[in-house]
C-alpha positions in Angstrom: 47.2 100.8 49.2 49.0 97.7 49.6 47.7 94.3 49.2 48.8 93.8 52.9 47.0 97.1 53.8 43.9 95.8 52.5 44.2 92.7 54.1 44.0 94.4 57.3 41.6 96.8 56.7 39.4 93.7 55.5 40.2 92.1 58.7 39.2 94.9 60.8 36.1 95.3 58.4 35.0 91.3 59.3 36.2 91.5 63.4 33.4 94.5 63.1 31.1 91.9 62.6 32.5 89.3 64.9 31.1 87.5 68.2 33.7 89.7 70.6 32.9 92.4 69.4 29.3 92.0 71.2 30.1 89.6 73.9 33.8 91.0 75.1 33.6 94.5 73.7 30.3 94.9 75.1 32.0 97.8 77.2 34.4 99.4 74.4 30.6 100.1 72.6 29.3 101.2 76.2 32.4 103.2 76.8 33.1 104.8 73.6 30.2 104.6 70.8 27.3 105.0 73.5 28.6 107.6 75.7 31.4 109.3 73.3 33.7 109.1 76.0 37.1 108.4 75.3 40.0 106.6 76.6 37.5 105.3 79.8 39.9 103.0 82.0 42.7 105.6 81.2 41.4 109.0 82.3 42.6 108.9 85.7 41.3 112.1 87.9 42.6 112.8 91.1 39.5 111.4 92.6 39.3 108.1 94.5 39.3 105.1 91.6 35.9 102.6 91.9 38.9 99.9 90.5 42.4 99.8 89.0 43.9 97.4 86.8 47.4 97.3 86.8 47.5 100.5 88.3 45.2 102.5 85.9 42.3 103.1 87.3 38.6 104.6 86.7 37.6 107.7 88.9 34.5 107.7 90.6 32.7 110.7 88.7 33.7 109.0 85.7 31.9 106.0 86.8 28.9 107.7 88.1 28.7 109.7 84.9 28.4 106.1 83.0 26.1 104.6 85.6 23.8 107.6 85.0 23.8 107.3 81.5 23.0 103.6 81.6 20.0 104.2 83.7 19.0 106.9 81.5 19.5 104.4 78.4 17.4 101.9 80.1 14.3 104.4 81.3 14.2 105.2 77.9 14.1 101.4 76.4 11.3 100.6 78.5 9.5 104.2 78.1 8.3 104.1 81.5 9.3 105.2 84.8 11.1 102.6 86.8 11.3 102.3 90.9 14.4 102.4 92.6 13.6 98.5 93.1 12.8 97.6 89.7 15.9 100.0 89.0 17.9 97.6 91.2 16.8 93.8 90.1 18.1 95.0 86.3 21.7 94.8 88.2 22.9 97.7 85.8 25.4 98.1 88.4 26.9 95.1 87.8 26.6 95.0 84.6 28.4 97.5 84.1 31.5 97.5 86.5 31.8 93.5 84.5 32.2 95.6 81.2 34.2 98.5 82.3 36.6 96.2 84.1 36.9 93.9 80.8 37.8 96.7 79.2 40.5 97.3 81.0 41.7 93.8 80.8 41.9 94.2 77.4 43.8 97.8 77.4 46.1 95.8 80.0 46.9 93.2 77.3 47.3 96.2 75.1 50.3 97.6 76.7 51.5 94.5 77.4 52.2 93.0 74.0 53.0 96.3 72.8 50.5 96.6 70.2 51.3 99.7 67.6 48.9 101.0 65.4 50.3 103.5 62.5 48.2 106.8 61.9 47.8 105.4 58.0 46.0 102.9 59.3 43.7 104.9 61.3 42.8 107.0 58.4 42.2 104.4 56.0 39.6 103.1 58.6 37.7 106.5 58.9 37.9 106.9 54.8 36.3 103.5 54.6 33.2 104.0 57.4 29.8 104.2 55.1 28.3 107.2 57.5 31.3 109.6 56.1 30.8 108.2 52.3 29.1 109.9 49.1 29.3 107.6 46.2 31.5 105.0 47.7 34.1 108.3 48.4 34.8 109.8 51.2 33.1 113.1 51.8 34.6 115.5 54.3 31.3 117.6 54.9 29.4 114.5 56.1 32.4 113.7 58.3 32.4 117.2 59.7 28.3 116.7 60.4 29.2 113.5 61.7 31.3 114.8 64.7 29.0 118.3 65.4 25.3 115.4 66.0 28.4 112.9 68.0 29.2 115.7 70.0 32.7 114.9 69.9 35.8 116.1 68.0 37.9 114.6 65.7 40.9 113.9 68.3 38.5 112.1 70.3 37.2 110.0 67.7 40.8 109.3 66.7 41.6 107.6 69.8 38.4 106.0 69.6 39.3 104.1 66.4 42.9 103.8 67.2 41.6 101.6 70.5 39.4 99.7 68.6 41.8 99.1 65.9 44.6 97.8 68.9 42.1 95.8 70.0 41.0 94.2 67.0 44.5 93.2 66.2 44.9 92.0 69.8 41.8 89.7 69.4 41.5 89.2 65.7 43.5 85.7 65.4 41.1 84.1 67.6 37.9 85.1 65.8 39.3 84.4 62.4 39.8 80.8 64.0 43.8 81.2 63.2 45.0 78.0 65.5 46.5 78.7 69.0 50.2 78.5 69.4 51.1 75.1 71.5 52.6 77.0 74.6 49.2 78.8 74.8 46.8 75.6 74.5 48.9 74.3 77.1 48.4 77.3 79.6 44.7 77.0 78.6 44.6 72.8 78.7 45.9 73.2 82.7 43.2 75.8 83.1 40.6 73.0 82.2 41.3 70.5 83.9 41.8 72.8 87.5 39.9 71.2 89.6 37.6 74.5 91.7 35.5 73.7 95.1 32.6 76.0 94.5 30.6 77.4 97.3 26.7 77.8 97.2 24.6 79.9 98.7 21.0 80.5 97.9 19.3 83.8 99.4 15.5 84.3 99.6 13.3 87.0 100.9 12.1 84.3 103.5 15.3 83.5 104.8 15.5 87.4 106.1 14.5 88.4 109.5 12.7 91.4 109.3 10.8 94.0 112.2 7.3 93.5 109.8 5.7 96.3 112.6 6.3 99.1 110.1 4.5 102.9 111.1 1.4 104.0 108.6 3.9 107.4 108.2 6.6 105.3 106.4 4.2 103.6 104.6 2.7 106.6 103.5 6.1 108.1 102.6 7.4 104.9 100.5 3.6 105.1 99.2 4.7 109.0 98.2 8.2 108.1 96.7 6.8 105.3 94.5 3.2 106.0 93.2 4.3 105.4 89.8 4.1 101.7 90.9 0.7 101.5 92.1 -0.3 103.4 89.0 -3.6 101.2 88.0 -4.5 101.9 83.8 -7.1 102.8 81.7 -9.6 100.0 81.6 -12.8 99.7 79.0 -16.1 98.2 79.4 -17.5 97.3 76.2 -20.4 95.7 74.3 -18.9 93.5 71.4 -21.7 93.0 68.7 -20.8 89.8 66.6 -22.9 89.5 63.1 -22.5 86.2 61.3 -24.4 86.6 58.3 -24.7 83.1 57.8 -28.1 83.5 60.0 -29.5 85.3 56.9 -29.5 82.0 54.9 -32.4 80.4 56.6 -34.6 83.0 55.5 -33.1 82.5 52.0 -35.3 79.7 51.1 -34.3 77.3 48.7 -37.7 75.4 46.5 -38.2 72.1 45.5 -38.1 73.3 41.6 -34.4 74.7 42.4 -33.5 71.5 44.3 -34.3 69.1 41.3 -33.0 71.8 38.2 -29.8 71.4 40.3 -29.9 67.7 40.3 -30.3 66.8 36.7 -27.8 69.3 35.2 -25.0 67.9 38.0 -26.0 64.0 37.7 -22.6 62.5 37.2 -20.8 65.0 39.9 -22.8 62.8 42.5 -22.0 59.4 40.7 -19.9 57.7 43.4 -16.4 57.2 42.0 -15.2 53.2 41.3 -13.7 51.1 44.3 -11.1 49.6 43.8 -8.9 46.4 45.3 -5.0 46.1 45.0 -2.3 43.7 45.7 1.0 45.6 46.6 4.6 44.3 46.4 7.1 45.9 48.4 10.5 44.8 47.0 14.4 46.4 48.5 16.2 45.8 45.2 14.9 47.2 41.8 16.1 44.3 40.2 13.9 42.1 42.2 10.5 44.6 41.3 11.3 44.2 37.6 11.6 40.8 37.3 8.2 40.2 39.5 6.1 43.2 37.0 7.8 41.1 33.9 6.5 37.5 36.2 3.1 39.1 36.8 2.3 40.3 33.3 3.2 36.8 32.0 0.1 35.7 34.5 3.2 33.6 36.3 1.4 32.5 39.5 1.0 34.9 42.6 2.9 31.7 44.7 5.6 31.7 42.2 6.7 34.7 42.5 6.4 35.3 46.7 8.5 32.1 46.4 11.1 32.9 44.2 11.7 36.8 44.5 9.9 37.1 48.7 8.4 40.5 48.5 6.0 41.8 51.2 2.5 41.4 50.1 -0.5 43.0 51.1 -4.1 44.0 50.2 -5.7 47.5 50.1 -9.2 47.3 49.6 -12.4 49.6 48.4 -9.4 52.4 47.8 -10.3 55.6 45.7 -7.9 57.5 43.2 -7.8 60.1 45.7 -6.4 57.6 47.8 -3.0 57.6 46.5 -0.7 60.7 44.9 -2.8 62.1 42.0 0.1 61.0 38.9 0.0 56.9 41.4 -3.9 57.4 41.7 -4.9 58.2 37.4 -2.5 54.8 36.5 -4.0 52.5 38.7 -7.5 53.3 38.2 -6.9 53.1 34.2 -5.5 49.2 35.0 -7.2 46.5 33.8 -8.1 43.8 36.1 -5.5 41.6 37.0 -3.2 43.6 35.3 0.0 44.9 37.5 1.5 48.8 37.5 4.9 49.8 36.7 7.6 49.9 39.2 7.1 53.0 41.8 9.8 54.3 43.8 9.6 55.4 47.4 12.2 56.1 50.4 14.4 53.4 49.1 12.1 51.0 48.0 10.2 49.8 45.2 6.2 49.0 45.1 4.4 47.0 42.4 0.2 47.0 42.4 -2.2 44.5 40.9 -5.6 45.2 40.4 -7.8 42.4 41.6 -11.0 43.7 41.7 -13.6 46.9 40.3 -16.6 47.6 42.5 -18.8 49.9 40.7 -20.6 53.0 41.4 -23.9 53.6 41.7 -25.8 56.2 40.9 -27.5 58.3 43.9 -31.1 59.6 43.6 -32.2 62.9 44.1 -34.1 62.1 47.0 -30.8 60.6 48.3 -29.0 64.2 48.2 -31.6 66.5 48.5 -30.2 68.0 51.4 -27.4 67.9 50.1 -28.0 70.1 47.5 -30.1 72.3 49.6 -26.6 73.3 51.6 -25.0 73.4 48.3 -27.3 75.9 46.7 -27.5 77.7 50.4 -23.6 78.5 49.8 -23.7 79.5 46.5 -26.1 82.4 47.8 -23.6 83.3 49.7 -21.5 84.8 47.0 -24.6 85.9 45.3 -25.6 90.0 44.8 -28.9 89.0 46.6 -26.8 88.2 49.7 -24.6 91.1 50.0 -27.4 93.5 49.6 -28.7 92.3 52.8 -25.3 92.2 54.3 -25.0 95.7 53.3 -29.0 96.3 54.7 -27.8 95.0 57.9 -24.6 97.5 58.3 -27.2 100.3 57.7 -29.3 99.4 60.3 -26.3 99.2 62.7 -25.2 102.4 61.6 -28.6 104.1 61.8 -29.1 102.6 65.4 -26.5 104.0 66.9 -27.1 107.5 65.2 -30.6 107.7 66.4 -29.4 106.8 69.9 -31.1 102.8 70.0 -29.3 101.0 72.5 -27.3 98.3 72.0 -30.0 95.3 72.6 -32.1 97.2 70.2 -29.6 97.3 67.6 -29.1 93.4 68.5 -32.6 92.2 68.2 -33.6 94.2 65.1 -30.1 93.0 62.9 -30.0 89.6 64.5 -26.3 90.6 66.1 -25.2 88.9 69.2 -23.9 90.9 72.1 -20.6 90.2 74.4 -19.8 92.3 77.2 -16.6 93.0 78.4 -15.4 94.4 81.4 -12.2 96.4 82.7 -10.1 95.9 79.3 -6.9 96.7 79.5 -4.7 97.5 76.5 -1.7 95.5 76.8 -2.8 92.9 80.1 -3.6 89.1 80.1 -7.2 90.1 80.1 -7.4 91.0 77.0 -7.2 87.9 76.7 -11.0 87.7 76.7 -11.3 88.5 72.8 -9.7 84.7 72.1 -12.6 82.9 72.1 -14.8 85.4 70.5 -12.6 86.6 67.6 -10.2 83.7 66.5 -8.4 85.5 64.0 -5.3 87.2 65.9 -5.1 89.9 62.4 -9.2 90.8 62.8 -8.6 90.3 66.8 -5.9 93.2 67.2 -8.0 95.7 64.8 -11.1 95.0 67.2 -8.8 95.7 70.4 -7.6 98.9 68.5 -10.7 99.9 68.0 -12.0 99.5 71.6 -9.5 102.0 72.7 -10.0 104.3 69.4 -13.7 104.9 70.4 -14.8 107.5 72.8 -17.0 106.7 75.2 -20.5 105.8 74.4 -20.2 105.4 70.9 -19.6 103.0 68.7 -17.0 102.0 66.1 -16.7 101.6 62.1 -18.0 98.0 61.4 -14.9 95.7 61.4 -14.7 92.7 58.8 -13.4 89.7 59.5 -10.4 89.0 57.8 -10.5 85.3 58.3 -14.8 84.5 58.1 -16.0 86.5 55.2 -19.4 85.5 56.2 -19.1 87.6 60.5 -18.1 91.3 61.3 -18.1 93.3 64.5 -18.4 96.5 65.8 -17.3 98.0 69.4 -19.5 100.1 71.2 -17.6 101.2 74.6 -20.3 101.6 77.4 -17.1 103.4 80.1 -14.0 104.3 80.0 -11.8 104.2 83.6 -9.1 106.7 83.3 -5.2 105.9 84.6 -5.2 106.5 88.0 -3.3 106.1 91.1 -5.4 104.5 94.0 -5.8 106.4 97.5 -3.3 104.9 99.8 -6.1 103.7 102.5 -7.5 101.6 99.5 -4.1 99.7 98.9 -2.9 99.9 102.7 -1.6 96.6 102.3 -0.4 96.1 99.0 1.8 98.7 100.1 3.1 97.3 103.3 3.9 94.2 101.6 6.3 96.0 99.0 7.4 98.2 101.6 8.7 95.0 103.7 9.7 92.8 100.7 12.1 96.2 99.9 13.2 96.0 103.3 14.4 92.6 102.8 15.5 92.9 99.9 18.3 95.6 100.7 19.1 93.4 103.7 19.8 90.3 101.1 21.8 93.0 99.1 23.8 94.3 102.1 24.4 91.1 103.0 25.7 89.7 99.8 28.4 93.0 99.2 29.7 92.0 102.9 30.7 88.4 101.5 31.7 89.6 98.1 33.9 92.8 99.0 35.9 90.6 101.6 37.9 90.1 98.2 39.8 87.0 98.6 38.5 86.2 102.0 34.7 85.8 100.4 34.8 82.5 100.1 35.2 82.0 104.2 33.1 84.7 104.5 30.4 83.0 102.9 31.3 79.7 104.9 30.0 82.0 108.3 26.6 82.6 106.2 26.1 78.1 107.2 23.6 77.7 104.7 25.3 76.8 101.7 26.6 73.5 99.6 30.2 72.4 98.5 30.5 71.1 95.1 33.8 70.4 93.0 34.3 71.2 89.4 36.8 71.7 86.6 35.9 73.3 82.9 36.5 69.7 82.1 33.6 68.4 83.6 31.3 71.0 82.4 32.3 70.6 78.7 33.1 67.3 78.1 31.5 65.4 80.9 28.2 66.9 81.3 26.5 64.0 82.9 29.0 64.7 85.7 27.2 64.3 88.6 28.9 67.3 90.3 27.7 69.6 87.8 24.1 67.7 87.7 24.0 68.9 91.2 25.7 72.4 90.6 22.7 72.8 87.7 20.5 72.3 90.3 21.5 74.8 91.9 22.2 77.3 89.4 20.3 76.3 86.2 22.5 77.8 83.9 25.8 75.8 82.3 26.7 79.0 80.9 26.8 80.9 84.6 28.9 77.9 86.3 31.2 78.3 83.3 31.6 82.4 84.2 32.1 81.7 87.5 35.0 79.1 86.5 36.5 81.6 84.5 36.6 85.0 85.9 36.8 84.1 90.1 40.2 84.2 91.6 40.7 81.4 94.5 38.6 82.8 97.6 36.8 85.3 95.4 32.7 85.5 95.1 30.1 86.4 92.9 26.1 86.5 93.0 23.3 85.9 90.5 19.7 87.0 90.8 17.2 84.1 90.2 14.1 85.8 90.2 12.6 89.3 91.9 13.5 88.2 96.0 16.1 85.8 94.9 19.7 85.5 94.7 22.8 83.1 94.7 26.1 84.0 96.1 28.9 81.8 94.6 32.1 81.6 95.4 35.5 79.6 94.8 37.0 77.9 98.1 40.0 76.9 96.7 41.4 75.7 93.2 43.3 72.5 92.7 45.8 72.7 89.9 46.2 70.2 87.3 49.7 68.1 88.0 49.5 67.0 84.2 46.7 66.0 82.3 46.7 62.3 80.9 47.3 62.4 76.4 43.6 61.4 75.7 42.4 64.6 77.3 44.9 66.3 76.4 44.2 65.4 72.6 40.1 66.1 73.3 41.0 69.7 74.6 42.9 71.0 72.0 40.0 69.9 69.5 37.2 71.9 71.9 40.0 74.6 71.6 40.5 74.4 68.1 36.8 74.0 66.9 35.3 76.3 70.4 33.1 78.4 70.1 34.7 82.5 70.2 33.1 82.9 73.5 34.6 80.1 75.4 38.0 81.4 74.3 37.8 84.6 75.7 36.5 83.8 78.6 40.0 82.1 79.1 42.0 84.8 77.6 40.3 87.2 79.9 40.5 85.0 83.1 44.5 84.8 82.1 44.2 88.3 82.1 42.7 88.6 85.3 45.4 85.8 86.5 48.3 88.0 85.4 47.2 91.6 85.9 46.8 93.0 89.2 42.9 94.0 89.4 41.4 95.5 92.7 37.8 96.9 92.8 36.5 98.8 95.3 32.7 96.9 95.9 32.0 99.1 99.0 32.8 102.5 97.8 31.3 101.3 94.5 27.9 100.5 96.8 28.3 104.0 98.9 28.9 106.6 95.6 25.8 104.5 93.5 23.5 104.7 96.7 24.0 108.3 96.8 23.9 109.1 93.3 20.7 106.9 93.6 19.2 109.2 96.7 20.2 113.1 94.6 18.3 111.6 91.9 15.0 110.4 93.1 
């Protein structure tokens, strides 16, 4: 292989890896790695296309096959069933008609710069992947394995790399940060500074008119379709018994014969330690420290030196050696009085201390600390065999309580336990919450919660040790159990009529956001009809190099994301709309009114532009390079027939 061969294998290899890969190429992964289905924009049936760049298009079933697969992919992320309107605020739709569509894009730019790839190349690439490797060789029986659990066959997976491969080579000079050729930059500098007139519209569920008389029939059948959702779960009422053994100490007595053996072999440990008093110098220069510890040594006057060398004095008083840094702390304390320290060094300055006074200790009598050595010898029982026998006596009990069937309080008041009860527990749910306050340690906490719904009803769990608190333990006794269950429709009546309407609405917002958006290039006036919505005018410029803008301070506002504004910037067409969802019941149409093109951009931003370019991040860059693409290909999708084939796909499946 050549050295230029590996080169480029190397390259592919790294654009693998790259940002595009999982921002742009989102759809070739969705398209070919996810679904095995090859050449996705290309195959062209004879149906009716959802959307056609340049003429190629995607066929309905193909779509619907991809659309069903996505939903599939998601139900089984989530591992739970979904309702159509959860199904519907994840905007998989959308989603993935943005993907499919950039994919094309990029097979547009394919064709268009002629990019070849030779069937070496391929080759190479499928000898290098790891998966069909033994050894670091390639091994022809895992490759064969590989295709059979793919379910796909070796032309298929060809093509698949050969795409991938175009693409990288396509795409590749930007994410190795190669430098744009001028003529580009300049295409991309006018882009920029394009001045768009964005229109706003925000859409709520209390902004829709809605017939809120709704019959107890379709209430009862949208209560039928979607019981999932009113699915309420398993809940646990439990008693919580809490032992802190500590309680065992004050029947541990300590005597006075202990107390005062204690004392007399520890005397010195409560000797007070020496106080001392310090003058510091602060100095900026070394030279200026040195020449005051030499000054100060030579018992040169304290005035002298302040005059002469004007360090920053000050006192410290009564200080400890436990004051300072242990090495600072040992030094001073062995400094004789009026006696100065070395020179100490410390975020660019340099300290100097004299000692000016020794206040000494005295010694503390054993009535003094008494209690203090009780509480001492108190915690040395802790670790003592006397004490863990009657931690162990105490588990026994517990155990032997609930085997002969004593309740709970029994249990309590004969081991000294205290007892929490806790009602309607949920697994995973805010209220569990509950357990914060009672067992502090998250570790000990999620082995109690475990436990809770380990243990059958009416009996109790294996004693759980602290992790955190050596000294408390627990143990779960669960006193019911309420078992998953879907409430009788009477009982949440309401509940139900307020999803059922808030659905109703909902599809209304929906409807009435594909009417502006599929007018195509007439959105924009469409959305002008709507009346409620603001006028704002912004350029890429603004958004990246003048973000105190107050344009874009007001279009934040109103879509609080800089990230979004930029999208819309980039990928709408003059007259051409979009929408966002906020939150559930929310949603923003945007659209472009009309672009203003740049007459010529003055040298100073012409100059700060080709730096962002240069140094950009990948993803600004291809946002351009794909809204070029959509500037010079010919792209037409079909929102309404997208809308009719997805809601009827949507109907055969529920």
């Amino acid at each position: 292989m050549s050295s230029e061969e590996n080169m480029s294998l190397k390259n592919l290899r790294n654009a693998a890896d790259g940002i595009f890969i999982k921002i742009i190429f989102g759809a070739v992964i969705l398209s070919f790695s996810l679904f095995g289905v090859v050449d996705v924009v290309r195959n062209y049936f004879e149906s009716k296309s959802v959307f056609k760049v340049n003429g190629i298009g995607l066929a309905a079933p193909q779509f619907l096959k991809l659309y069903s697969q996505e939903k599939q992919r998601i139900r089984n992320i989530i591992s739970r069933p979904l309702s159509e309107m959860e199904m519907e605020n994840l905007n998989i739709k959308e989603n993935l008609l943005e993907k499919l569509v950039n994919s094309a894009l990029i097979d547009a730019g394919l064709l268009k710069f002629k990019i070849v790839v030779p069937q070496k190349s391929i080759s190479r690439v499928v000898y290098s992947l790891p998966k069909f490797q033994t050894n670091g060789k390639f091994d022809r029986r895992l490759y064969e394995m590989g295709l059979r659990q793919g379910e796909i066959n070796e032309t298929e997976l060809l093509k698949q790399i050969k795409n991938i491969i175009a693409q990288t080579q396509l795409i590749h000079p930007i994410m190795a940060g190669y430098k744009l050729p001028n003529f580009i930059k300049e295409c991309i500098i006018k882009e920029f500074d394009s001045e768009s007139t964005i229109l706003i519209s925000r859409l709520n569920l209390s902004s829709v008119k809605y017939d809120e008389n709704v019959f107890d029939n379709e209430l009862k059948q949208h209560y039928d379709n979607d019981s999932q959702k009113y699915q309420r779960p398993e809940t646990r009422d439990v008693s919580l018994l809490v032992i802190d053994y500590r309680n065992l100490l004050s029947s541990m007595k300590i005597d006075e014969h202990e107390i005062k053996q204690h004392y007399e072999a520890n005397k010195d440990a409560y000797k007070p330690e020496e106080m001392r008093t310090f003058e510091k110098f602060v100095f900026e220069k070394k030279d200026f420290a040195d020449k005051a510890w030499e000054m100060l040594n030579r018992d040169t006057p304290l005035s002298v030196v302040t005059k002469k060398l004007s360090p920053i004095v000050s006192t410290i008083e009564k200080t400890h050696s436990f004051d300072f840094p242990k090495e600072i702390g040992d030094e001073l304390f062995k400094l004789l009085p009026q006696k100065t320290s070395r020179v100490y060094q410390s975020e660019g300055k340099y300290y100097l201390y004299r000692l000016t006074k020794i206040e000494k200790s005295k010694q503390k009598t054993e009535q003094e600390i008494r209690e203090e050595i009780r509480k001492e010898l108190q915690e040395d029982k802790l670790n003592s065999p006397e004490f863990y026998l009657k931690i162990k006596d105490i588990k026994n009990k517990i155990d032997d309580g609930f085997g002969s069937g004593s309740s709970v309080e029994e249990i309590a008041k004969e081991t000294g336990a205290r007892v929490i009860t806790l009602s309607k527990l949920q697994q995973s749910s805010s209220e569990s919450s509950k357990l914060n306050d009672i067992v502090p340690d998250a570790d000990t906490r999620a082995e109690v919660l475990d436990a809770i719904f380990a243990t059958e009803e009416q009996q109790a769990s294996q004693t759980i040790d602290s992790r955190e608190a050596d000294t408390v333990s627990y143990v779960v006794f669960v006193d019911a159990i309420q078992k998953t269950q879907v409430p009788p429709f009477e009982e949440i009546k309401e509940q139900v009529k307020r999803d059922y309407i808030a659905k109703g609405k909902n599809k209304k917002i929906i409807e009435r956001i594909n009417e502006v958006i599929n007018k195509g290039k007439e959105a924009a006036n469409e959305l002008k009809k709507m009346g409620d919505f603001k006028k704002f005018a912004c350029s890429q410029k603004d958004l990246i190099l003048n973000k105190d803008n107050s344009n874009v301070e007001k279009i934040l506002k109103e879509i609080p994301n800089s990230n979004v504004v930029f999208d819309v910037i980039s990928k709408l067409k003059e007259g051409e709309a979009t929408y966002y969802k906020v939150k559930d019941g929310e949603y923003i149409i945007v659209a472009i009114d009309n672009v203003k093109k740049s007459q010529g951009s003055s040298p100073e931003f012409v100059s700060t532009i080709s730096r962002h370019i240069d140094d950009g991040t990948e993803r600004e860059v291809l946002l351009l390079l794909l809204k070029e693409f959509r500037n010079n290909f010919k792209v037409d999708i079909d929102y309404k027939f997208i809308d009719e084939i997805v809601k009827n796909e949507n109907h055969e499946i529920d």
